[in-house]
N, C-alpha and C positions, 0 to 999 in steps of 0.2 A: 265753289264760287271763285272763280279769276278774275284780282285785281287787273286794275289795267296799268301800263307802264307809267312813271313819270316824270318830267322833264327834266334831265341834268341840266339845261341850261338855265332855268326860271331860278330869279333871284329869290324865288318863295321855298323856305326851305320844304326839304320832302316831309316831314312830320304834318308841316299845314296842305299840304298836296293832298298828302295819301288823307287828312282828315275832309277836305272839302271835296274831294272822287267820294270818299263814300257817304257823306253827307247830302252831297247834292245826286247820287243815286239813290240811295236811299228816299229822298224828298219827292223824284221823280219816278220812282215804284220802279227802276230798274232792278233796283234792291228790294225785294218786298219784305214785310213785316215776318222775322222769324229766319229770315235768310241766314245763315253763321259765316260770320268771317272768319278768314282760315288763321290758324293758330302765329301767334307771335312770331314767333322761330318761322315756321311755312311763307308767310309772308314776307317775312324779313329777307331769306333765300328768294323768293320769286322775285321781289322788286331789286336787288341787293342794296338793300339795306342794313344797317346794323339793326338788332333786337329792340335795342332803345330806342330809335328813334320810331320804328312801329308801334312800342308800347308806348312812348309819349302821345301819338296819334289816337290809338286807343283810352287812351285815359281821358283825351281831352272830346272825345267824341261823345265818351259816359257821361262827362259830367255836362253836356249839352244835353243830354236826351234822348242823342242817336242810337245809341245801341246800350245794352245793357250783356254786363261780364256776370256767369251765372259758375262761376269758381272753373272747376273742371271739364265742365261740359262744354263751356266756350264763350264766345260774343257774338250777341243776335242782335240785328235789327231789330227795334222795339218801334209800336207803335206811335206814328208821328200826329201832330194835330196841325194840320194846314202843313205851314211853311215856319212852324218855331224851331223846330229841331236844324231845320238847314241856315236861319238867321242866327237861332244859337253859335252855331257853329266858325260861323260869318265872325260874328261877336267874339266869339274865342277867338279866333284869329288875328285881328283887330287889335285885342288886349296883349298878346302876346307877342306882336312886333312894337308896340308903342313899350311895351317893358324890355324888350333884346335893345329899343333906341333910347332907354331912361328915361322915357315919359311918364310925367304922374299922370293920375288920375282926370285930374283939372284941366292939363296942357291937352291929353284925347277928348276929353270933353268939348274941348273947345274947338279942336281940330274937327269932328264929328260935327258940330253945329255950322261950323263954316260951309260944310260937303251940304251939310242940308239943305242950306239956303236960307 
């Protein structure tokens, strides 16, 4: 499975990148159910990345729903329902620039209802 490149120039750091390519592949069955992402380290050299910023990608894809880490064997696409696991993902995203800018809780909240309408 070959990630695909991604942007040095995008103000989004590559962690949220590399996690909504394989999110919204994954949502879009480009990635299907069971597909393995290639190992921490493999990845990290394919995109040049540092390790960590791969396994922070990973971690925050797990705990959406996107894919599930099965110890040794690796990280699979797990089965999605609709569009949760790609909104999940969305939603991590979201959380985790409003905490890099000191936003509580309350303040994205509110910023979130403004977008709403």
């Amino acid at each position: 499975m070959a990630l695909l490149p991604l942007d040095p120039h995008s103000p989004e750091p590559a962690s949220e990148q590399l996690r909504l390519q394989v999110a919204d592949r994954a949502a879009s069955g480009d990635l299907p159910v069971g597909t393995r992402l290639p190992p921490v380290r493999a990845a990290a050299e394919q995109l040049g990345l540092a390790a960590n910023t791969v396994a922070k990608a990973y971690r925050a894809l797990e705990a959406a729903g996107v894919v599930v880490t099965e110890g040794r064997r690796g990280t699979f696409v797990k089965q999605q329902r609709g569009t949760d696991g790609l909104l999940a993902a969305h939603a991590g995203a979201l959380v985790d620039a409003a905490r890099e800018r000191g936003l509580s809780l309350a303040e994205t909240q509110r910023l979130l209802e403004r977008t709403w309408g």
